[in-house]
VOPAGU-2260 file (C-alpha; in pm, 1 decimal, decimal comma):
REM VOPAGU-2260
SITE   aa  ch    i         X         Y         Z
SITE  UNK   A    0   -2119,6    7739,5   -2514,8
SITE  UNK   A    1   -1942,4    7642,3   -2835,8
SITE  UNK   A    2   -2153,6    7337,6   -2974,6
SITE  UNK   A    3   -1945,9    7049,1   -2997,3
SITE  UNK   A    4   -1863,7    6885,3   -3337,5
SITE  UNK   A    5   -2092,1    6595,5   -3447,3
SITE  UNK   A    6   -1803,5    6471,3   -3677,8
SITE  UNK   A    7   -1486,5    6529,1   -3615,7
SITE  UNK   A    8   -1112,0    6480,2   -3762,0
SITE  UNK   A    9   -1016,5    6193,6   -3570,6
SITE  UNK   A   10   -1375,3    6015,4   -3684,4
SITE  UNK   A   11   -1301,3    6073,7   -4044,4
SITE  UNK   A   12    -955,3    5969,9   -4040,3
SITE  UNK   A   13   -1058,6    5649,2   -3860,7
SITE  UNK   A   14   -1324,8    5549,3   -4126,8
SITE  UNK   A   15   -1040,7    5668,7   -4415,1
SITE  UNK   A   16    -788,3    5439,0   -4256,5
SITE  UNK   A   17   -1003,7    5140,9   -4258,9
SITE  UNK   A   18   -1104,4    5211,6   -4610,2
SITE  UNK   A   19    -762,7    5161,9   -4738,1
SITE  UNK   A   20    -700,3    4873,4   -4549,0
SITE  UNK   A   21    -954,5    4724,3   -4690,1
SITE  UNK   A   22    -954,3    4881,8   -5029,3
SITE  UNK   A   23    -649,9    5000,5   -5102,3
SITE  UNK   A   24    -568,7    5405,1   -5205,1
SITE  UNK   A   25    -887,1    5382,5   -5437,3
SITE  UNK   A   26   -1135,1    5334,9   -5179,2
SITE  UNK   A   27   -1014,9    5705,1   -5087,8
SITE  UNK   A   28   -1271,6    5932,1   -5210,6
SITE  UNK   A   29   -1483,7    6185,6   -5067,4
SITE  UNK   A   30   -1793,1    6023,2   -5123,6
SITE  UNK   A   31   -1657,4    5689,3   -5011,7
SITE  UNK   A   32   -1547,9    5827,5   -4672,2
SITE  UNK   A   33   -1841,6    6031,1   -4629,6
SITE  UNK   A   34   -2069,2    5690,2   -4640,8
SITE  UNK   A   35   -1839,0    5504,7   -4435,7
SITE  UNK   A   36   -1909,2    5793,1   -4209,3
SITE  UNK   A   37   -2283,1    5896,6   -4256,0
SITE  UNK   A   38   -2220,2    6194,1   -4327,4
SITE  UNK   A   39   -2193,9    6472,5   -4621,5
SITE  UNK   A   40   -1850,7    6512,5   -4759,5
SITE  UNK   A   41   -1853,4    6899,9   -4591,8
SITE  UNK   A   42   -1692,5    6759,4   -4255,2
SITE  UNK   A   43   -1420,4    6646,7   -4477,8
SITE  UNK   A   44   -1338,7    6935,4   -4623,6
SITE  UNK   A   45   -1371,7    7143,8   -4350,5
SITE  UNK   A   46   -1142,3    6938,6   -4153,4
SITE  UNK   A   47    -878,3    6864,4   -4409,0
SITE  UNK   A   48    -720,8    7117,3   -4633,3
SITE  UNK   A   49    -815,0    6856,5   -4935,7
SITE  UNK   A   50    -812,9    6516,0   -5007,5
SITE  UNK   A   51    -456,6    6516,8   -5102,7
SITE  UNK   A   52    -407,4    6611,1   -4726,7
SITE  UNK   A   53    -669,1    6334,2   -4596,6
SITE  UNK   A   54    -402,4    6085,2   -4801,2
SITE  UNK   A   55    -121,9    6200,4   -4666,9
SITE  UNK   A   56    -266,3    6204,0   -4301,1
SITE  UNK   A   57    -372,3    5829,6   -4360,0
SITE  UNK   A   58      -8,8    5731,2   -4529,9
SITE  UNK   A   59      70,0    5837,9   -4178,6
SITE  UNK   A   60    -101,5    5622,6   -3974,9
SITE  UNK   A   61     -33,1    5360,3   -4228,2
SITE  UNK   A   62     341,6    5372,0   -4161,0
SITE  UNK   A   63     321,5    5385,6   -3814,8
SITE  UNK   A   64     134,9    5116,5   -3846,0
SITE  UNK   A   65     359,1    4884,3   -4013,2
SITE  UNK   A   66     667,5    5006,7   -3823,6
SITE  UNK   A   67     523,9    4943,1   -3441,5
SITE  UNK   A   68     318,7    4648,4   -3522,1
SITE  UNK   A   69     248,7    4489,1   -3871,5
SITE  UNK   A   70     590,1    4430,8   -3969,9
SITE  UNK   A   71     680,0    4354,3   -3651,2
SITE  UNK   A   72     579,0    3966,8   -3572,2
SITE  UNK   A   73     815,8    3701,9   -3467,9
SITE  UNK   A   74     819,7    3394,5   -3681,1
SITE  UNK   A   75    1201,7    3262,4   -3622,4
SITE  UNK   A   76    1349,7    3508,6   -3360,7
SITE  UNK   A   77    1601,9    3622,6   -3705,7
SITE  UNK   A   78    1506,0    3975,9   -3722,4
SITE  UNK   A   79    1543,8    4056,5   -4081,2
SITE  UNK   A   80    1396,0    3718,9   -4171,9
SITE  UNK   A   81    1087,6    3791,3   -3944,9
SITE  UNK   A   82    1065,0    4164,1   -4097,9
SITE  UNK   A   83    1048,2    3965,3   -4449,4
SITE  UNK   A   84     770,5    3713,3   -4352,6
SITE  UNK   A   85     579,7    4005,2   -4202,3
SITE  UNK   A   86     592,7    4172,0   -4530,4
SITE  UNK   A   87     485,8    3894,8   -4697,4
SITE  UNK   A   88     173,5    3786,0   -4496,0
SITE  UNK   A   89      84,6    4153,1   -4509,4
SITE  UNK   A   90      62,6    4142,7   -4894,6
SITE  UNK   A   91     -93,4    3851,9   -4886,4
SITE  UNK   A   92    -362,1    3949,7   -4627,2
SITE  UNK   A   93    -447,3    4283,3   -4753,4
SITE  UNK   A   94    -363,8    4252,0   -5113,3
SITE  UNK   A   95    -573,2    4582,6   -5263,6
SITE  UNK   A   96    -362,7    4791,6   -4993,8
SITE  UNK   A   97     -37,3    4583,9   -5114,8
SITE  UNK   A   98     -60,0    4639,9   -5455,2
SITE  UNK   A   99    -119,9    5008,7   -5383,9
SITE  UNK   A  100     122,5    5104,2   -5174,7
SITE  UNK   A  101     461,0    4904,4   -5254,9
SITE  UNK   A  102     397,0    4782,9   -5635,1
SITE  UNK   A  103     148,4    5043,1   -5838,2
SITE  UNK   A  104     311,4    5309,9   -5652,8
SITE  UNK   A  105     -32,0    5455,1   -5639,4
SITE  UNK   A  106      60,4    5644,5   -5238,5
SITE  UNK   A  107     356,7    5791,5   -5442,8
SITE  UNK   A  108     513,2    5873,3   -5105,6
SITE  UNK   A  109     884,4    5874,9   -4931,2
SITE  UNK   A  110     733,0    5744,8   -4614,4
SITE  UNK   A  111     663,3    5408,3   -4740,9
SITE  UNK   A  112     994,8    5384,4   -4862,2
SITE  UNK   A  113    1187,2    5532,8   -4563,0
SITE  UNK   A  114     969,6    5327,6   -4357,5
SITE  UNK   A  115    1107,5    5015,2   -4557,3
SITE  UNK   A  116    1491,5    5122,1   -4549,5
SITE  UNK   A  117    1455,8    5189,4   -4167,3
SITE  UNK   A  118    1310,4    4894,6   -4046,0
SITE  UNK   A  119    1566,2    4729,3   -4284,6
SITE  UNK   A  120    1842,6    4873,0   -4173,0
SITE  UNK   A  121    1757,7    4841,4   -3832,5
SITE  UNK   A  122    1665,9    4430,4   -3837,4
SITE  UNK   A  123    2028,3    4374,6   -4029,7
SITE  UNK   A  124    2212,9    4508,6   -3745,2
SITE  UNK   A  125    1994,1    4313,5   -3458,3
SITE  UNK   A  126    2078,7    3998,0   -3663,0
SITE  UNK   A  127    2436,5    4039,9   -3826,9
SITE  UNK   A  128    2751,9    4229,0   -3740,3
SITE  UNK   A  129    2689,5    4530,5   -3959,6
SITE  UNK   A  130    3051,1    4698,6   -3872,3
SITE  UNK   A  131    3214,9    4519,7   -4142,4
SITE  UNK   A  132    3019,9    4677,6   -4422,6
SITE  UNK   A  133    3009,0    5074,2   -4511,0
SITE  UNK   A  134    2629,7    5264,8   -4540,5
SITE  UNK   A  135    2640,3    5243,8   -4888,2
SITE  UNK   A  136    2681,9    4889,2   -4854,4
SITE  UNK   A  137    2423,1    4833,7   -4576,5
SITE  UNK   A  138    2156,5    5033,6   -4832,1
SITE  UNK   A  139    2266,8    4824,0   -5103,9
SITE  UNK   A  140    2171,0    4455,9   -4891,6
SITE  UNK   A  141    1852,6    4600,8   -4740,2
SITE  UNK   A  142    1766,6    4720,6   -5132,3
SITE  UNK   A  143    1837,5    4387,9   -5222,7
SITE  UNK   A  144    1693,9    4235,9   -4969,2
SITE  UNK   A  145    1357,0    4443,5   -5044,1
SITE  UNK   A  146    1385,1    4333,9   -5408,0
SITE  UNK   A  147    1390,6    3941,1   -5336,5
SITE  UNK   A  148    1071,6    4008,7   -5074,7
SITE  UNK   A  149     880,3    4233,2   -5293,0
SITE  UNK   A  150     935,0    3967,5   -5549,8
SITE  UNK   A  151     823,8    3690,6   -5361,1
SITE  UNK   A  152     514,6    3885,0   -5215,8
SITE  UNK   A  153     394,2    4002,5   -5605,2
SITE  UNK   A  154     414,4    3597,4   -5719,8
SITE  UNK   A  155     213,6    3531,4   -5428,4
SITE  UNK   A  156     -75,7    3803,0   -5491,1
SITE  UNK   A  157     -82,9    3722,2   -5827,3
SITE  UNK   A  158    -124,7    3321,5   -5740,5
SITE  UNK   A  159     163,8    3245,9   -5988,1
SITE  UNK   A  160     301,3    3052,7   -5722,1
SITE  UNK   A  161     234,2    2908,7   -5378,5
SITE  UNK   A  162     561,0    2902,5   -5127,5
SITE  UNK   A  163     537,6    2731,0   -4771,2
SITE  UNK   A  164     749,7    2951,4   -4493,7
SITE  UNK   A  165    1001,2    2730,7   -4504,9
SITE  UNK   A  166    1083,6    2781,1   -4845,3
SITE  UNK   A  167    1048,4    3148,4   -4841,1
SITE  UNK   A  168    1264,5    3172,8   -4531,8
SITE  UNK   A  169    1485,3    2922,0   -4744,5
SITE  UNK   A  170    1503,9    3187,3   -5057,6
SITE  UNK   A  171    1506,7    3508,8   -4819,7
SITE  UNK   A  172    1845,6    3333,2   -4658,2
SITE  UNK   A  173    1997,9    3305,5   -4938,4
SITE  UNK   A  174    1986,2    3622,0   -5099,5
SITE  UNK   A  175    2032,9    3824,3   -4786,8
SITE  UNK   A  176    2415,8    3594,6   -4732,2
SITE  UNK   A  177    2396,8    3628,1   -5131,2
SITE  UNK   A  178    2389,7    4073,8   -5102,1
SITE  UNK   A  179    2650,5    4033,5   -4844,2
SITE  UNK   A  180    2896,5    3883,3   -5007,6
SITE  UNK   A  181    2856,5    4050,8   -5310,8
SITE  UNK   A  182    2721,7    4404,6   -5407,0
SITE  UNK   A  183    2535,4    4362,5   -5735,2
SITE  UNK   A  184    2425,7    4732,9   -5700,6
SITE  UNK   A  185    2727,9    4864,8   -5754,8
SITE  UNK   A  186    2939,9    4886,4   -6032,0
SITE  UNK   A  187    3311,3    4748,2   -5947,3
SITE  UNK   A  188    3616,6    4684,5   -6172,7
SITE  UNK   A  189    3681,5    4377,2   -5949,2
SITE  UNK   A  190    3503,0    4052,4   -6092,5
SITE  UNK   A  191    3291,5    3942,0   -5762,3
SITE  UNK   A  192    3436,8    3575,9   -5864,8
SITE  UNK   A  193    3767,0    3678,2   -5770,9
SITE  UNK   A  194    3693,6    3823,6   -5442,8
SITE  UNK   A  195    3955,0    3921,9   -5203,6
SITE  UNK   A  196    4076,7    3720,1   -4921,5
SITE  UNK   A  197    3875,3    3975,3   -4720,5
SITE  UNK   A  198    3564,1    3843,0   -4879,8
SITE  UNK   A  199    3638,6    3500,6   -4882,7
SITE  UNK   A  200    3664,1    3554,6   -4485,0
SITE  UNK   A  201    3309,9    3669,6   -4478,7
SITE  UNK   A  202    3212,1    3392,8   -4658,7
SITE  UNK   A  203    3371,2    3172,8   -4427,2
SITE  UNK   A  204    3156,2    3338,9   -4172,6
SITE  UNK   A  205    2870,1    3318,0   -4328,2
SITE  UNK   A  206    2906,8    2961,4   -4331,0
């Protein structure tokens, strides 16, 4: 009978996930992990293929983290706006992951970022009639809607400034009905001041 693993892959990847959370990408090493799990760093290697792997395996769970719960919490019953103000508590509850992930770059990774433009997309249409607006446009107001958040998050991990949720639901508002009016991503002959009655409809909707 095959004598059963004292430390396994699962073990590992659970002490490596709760590592980042807590310390961000850096906290990642070999040696860190190991102690976290009382073991030598062997297990680790003989488990993963290398560290680069271990990474990638707990980018993973990170993202399916943040799509099926952390970014998920209701705050106003507005989709995108709740999406926003989940994003923000996050950074500001787990600021060494934060910095790593969505403003050092450090994960260097297309999940994070397809994990960002998904949810995006997908809270825009539960809260606003996305027919009107082509999938270039939709990327560009999600973008742009990802700019204003990240923006707000990196003032508040940096303590350059304090907001209450009112006032960053206030900002987030406006620069989502802001994107939709007017696609700054995009260069267009048309001056955005001019708009076409078309527009000027949508702003009527938008109220």
């Amino acid at each position: 009978m095959a004598r059963k693993k004292e430390i396994d892959k699962q073990r590992i990847l659970d002490a490596a996930y709760k590592l980042a959370v807590r310390g961000g990408i850096e906290s990642l090493t070999a040696r860190n992990i190991a102690k976290a799990v009382n073991c030598s760093t062997q297990p680790i290697y003989l488990e993963f293929e290398n560290m680069q792997d271990l990474r990638n395996q707990v980018l993973a769970r990170i993202s399916d983290e943040l799509k099926s719960n952390t970014l998920q919490q209701n705050f106003t019953g507005e989709p995108l706006i709740d999406l926003d103000l989940s994003y923000l508590y996050f950074a500001k509850e787990h600021v060494d992951l934060f910095r790593a992930m969505f403003v050092d770059g450090k994960f260097g990774n297309q999940m994070i970022v397809d994990t960002l433009m998904g949810l995006g997309l997908e809270k825009f249409k539960q809260q606003f009639d996305a027919e009107q607006f082509s999938e270039e446009r939709l990327n560009h107001i999600v973008i742009s809607n990802w700019i204003a958040a990240t923006g707000l998050a990196t003032l508040l991990i940096n303590k350059m400034a304090n907001f209450t949720q009112a006032q960053m639901i206030s900002v987030l508002k406006a620069q989502i009905h802001e994107a939709m009016l007017n696609d700054r991503l995009t260069n267009v002959e048309e001056n955005p001041l001019f708009a076409a009655d078309s527009d000027a409809s949508l702003e009527e909707r938008l109220g």
